[in-house]
N, C-alpha and C positions, 0 to 999 in steps of 0.2 A: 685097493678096496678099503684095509684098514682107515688110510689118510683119511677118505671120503668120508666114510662113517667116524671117525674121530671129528672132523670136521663139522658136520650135520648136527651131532652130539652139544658141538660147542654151539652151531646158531641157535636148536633147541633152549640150551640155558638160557642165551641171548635173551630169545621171546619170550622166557619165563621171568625175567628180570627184568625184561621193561612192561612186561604185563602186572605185574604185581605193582598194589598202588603206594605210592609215597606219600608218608602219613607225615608233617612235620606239624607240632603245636610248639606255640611261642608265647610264652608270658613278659616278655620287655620289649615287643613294637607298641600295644598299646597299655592307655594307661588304668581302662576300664573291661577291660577283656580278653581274653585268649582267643591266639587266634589259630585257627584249625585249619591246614591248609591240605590239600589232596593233588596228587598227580599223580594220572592211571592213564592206561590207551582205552579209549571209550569203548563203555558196554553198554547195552540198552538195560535201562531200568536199574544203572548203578546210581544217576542221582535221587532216584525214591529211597533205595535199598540205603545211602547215605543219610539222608535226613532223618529217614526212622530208625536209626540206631543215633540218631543226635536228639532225637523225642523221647526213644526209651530210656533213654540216662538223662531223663528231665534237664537237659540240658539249652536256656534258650537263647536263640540266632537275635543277635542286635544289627547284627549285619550282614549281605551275604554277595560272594563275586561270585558268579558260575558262568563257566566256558566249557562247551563241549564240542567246539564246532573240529570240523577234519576229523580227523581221527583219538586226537587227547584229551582226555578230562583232565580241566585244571580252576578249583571252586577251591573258594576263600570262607572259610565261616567265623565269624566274633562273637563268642559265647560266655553266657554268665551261666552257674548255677540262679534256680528260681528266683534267691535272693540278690539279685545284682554283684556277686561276687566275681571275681579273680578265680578260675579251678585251680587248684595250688596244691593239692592232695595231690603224689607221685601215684599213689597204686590209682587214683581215677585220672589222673592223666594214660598213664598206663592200659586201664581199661578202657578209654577213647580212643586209643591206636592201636589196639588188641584188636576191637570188635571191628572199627572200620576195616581195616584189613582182613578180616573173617567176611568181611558182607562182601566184598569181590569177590572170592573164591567160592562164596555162594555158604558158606560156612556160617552165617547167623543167619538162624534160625526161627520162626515164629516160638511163641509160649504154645505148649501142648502142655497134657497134662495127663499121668498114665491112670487107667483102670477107672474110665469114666464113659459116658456118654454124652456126647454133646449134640445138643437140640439148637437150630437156626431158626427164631420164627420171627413174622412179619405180618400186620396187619392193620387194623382200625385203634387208634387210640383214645382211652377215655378216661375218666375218673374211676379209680377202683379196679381197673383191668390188672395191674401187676397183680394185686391180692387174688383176681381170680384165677389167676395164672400158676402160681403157688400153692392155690387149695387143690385146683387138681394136681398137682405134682404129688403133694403130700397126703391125700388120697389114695392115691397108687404105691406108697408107701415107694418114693421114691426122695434125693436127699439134694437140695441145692449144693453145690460142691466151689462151684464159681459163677461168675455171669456180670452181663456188662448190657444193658439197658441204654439206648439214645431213642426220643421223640421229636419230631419234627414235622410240622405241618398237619399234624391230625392223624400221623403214622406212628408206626413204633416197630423198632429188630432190635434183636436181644438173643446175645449167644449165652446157652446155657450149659454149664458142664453139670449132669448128672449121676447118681451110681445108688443103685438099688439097695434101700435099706434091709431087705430081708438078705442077702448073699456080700454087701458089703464090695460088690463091683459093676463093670459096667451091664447096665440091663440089655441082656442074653434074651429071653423070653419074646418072642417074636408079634404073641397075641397080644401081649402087655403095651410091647413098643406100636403095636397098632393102635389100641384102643386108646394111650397117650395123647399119640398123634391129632386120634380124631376128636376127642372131648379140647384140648387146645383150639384145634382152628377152629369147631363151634364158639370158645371163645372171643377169639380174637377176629372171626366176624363180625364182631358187632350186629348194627342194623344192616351191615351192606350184604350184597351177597356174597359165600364164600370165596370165591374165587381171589378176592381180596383177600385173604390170610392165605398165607404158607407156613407148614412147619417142613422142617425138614433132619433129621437124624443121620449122624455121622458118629466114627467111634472114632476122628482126630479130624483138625483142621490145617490144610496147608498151608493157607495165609496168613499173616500178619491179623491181629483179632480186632485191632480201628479199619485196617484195610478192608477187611469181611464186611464190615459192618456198614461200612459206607460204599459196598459194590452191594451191598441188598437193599438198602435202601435208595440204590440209583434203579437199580432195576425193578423195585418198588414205582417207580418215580414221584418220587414225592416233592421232587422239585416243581413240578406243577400242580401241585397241590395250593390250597392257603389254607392259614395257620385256623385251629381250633377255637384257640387264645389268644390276646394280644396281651404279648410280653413286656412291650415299648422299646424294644431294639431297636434300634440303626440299623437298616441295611446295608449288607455293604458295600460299596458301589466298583463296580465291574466296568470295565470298558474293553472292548476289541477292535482293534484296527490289522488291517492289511497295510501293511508296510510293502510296497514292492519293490522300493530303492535298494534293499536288501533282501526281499526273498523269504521276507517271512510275513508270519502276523502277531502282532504284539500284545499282550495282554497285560491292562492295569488296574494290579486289587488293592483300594483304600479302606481299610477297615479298623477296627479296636484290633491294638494289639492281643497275643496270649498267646498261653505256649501250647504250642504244636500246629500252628498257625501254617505254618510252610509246608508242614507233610499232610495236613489236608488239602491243600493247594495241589502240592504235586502229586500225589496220589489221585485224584480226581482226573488232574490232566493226562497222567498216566491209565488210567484205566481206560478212557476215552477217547485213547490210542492221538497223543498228542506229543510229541518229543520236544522236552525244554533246550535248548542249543545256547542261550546265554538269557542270566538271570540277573537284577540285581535286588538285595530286597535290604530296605535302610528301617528304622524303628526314633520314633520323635514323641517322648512324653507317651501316651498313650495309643498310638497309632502307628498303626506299622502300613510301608507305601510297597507294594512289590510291582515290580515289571521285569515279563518275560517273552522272548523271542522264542517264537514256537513252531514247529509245522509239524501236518499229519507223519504218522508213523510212515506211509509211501512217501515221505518226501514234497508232498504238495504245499506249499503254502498259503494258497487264495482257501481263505473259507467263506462261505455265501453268507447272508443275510440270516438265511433260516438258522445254519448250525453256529451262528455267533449268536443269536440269542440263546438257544440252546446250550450254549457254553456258557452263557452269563448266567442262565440260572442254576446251574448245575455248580455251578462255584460258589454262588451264594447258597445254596444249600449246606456245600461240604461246610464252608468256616460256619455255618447256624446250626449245622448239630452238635457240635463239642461244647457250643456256647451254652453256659450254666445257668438254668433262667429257676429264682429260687431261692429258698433256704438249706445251705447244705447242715445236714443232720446226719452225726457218724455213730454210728453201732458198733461196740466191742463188750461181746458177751461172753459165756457157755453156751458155745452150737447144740442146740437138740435139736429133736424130732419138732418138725413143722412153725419154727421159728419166723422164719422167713413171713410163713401166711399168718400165721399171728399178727407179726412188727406192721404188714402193708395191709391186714383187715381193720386194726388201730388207724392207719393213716386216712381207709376211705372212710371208717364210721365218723371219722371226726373234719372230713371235707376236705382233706389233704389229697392233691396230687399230685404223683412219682414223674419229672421230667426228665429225669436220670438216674440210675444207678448204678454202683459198683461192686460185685457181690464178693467175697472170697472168705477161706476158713484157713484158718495156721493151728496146726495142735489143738483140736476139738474146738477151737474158739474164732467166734464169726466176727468177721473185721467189714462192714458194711461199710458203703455209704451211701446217701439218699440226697438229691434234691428235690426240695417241694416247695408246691404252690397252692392257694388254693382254687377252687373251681373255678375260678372264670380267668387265673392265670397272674392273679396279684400274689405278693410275699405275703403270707397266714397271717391270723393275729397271732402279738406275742403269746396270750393268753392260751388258745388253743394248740400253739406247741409244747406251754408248760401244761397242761391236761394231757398229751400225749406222754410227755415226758414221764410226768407221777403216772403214767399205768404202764408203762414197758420199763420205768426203772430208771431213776432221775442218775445215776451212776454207769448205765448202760448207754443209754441215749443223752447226745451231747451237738446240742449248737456249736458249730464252727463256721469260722469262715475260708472261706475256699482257698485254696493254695495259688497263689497267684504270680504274678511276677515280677520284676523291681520294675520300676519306670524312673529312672530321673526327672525331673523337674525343665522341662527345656520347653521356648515356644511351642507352638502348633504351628504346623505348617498351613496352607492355606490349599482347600480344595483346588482340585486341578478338573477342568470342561476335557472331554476326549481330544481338543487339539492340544490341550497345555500336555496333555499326558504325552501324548507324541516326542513333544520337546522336550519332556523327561527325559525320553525314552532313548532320545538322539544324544543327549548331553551323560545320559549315566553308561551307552556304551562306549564314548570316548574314556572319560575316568576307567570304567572297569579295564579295561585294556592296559590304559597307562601304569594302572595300578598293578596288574598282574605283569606286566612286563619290568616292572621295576622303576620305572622312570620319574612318578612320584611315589613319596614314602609315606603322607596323609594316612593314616585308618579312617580316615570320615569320608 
């Protein structure tokens, strides 16, 4: 009996040791990138849980190999910080194989934030809605704390962390959090009828706080929405095929590059109960090409006509909400009482509208940011940001430009019709294989 159980013991260790993932980063196979290589026994929803810990450490994918087919996960990532660097800091090399290895074991964790209130709301979006959103808040003498605003199509969700200025925690008061509630969705009704807003109050969230936000606005659906405003984006073009030579169905997104590009991608497919099995996703100049090999969560891989467009627009959604459409405008103050409705009653008196926001506070001091446009959805005159400027505080409020990411200088690649995508699609899972099996040495 001992032998046995000593035995047992040992293959226990075994499955702990090859279940835990092997995190190997290399700074001298390429000459432009690090590269992040992983190999785990596949878990469902490890490669979402992977890319958003290569998102949260602003870290961006020039390149990517993913396999997860049988039973291994084994994905390749080539990564620059923002600026097209080389990561070469030990303690963030360090923190790159910390945290991956934390997100298997289930061990990273969303941003929570203690002795608050956090409000989820969704509705009709307009000119001046943020500012009305913040006068009732600060009304009820309650304190923006954090919050992260995305608009998209004529919609708008925005997770709010709040805490009760009279007690200094999270709002306790039951008739309070009601009446909250209910003066908000009267707002963010608009002209439609309520039923179009939701708010909703929680005192933590368990998701990832882009993940949340892009599952209310699917379930919003505002991918079948059109836009308010025209921006002059690009859309970005989607293609889905059934591959049945292999057993899957493939999907190819050409779009402007930016960072976080992949984790709204997979995330999306993820929610919508899609399993990625092999991936490759390369980056040229400004544009970044992905193709992915997919099938439903059961294992099916034929998908009909109906839910391939449904998938095409629901992808085009995820990458158009993150997308900055705008002047970004960053606020670093003294936090007070009703700041927030101030800063965004300044932006609608002067015809400014909020396409995005970033809200938070560090040691009484509010570290915003804002993208604005104005009303019909063009970049403002200069003039009327410098008027905003001289009344909130030409030292406070500051024009920047958005943090963006390196692109080297290299052709454009040339669109590709749904059957050239195919032929991508045939030729990059040759390379990815060879390349993950070792056989060529190429990073390109």
């Amino acid at each position: 009996m001992e032998e046995r159980s000593a035995s047992m013991d040992e293959y226990e260790k075994l499955l702990v040791r090859m279940s835990k993932p092997r995190v190997t980063i290399d700074n001298a196979g390429c000459a432009d990138t690090t590269r992040v290589m992983i190999d785990s026994a596949r878990k469902h929803v490890f490669l979402l849980e992977v890319v958003q810990v290569l998102a949260d450490l602003n870290l961006s994918i020039k390149k990517a190999y993913i396999s997860s087919d049988g039973r291994w996960f084994m994905d390749v990532f080539h990564v620059t910080d923002l600026n097209g660097n080389k990561i070469t800091d030990q303690s963030v090399l360090r923190t790159i194989e910390q945290s991956l290895e934390a997100a298997y074991g289930g061990g990273s964790k969303p941003k929570t934030l203690e002795g608050v209130t956090l409000l989820e709301l969704t509705g009709t979006d307009r000119v001046g809605l943020l500012s009305e959103l913040f006068a009732v808040i600060s009304n009820l003498n309650c304190s923006v704390v954090d919050a992260t605003v995305w608009t998209h199509n004529g919609r708008i969700a925005s997770l709010i962390y709040l805490k009760d200025d009279d007690s200094g925690t999270p709002i306790e008061d039951s008739s309070k959090l009601g009446l909250l509630k209910v003066m908000l969705r009267n707002v963010l009704k608009g002209q439609n009828d309520i039923s179009c807003a939701k708010t909703c109050v929680s005192s933590a969230v368990a998701t990832h706080m882009e993940r949340r936000l892009h599952q209310m606005m699917f379930v919003d659906h505002d991918y079948e929405r059109k836009p308010i405003i025209e921006t002059g984006s690009v859309c970005p073009a989607v293609f889905v095929q059934n591959f049945l030579e292999r057993d899957y169905s493939v999907v190819n997104v050409h779009c402007s590059d930016r960072n976080k590009l992949l984790f709204d991608v997979i995330c999306t497919l993820t929610d919508m109960n899609y399993v990625v099995f092999h991936a490759i996703i390369d980056t040229s100049g400004e544009r970044a090409f992905l193709e992915l090999f997919i099938k439903r969560i059961d294992g099916n891989s034929i998908i009909s006509e109906v839910d391939k467009q449904r998938l095409i627009l629901c992808l085009q959604a995820a990458i158009e909400r993150r997308t900055s459409h705008g002047m970004r405008l960053e606020l670093c103050t003294s936090d007070k009482k009703g700041l927030l409705a101030e800063v965004t009653r300044t932006f609608r008196e002067n015809g400014l509208n909020v396409t995005m926001a970033e809200i938070s506070t560090s040691k009484n001091t509010a570290l915003d940011t804002f993208y604005v446009t104005d009303a019909v959805g063009n970049l403002p005159d200069p003039t009327t940001i410098e008027s905003v400027r001289q009344w909130i505080g030409l030292s406070s409020l500051k024009v920047n430009h958005p943090p963006t990411i390196y692109h080297q200088n290299v052709p454009e690649k040339p669109s590709l019709s749904p059957g050239g995508a195919m032929l991508l699609s045939l030729g990059s899972l040759v390379r990815r294989n060879l390349y993950n099996l070792g056989i060529i040495k190429s990073c390109s």
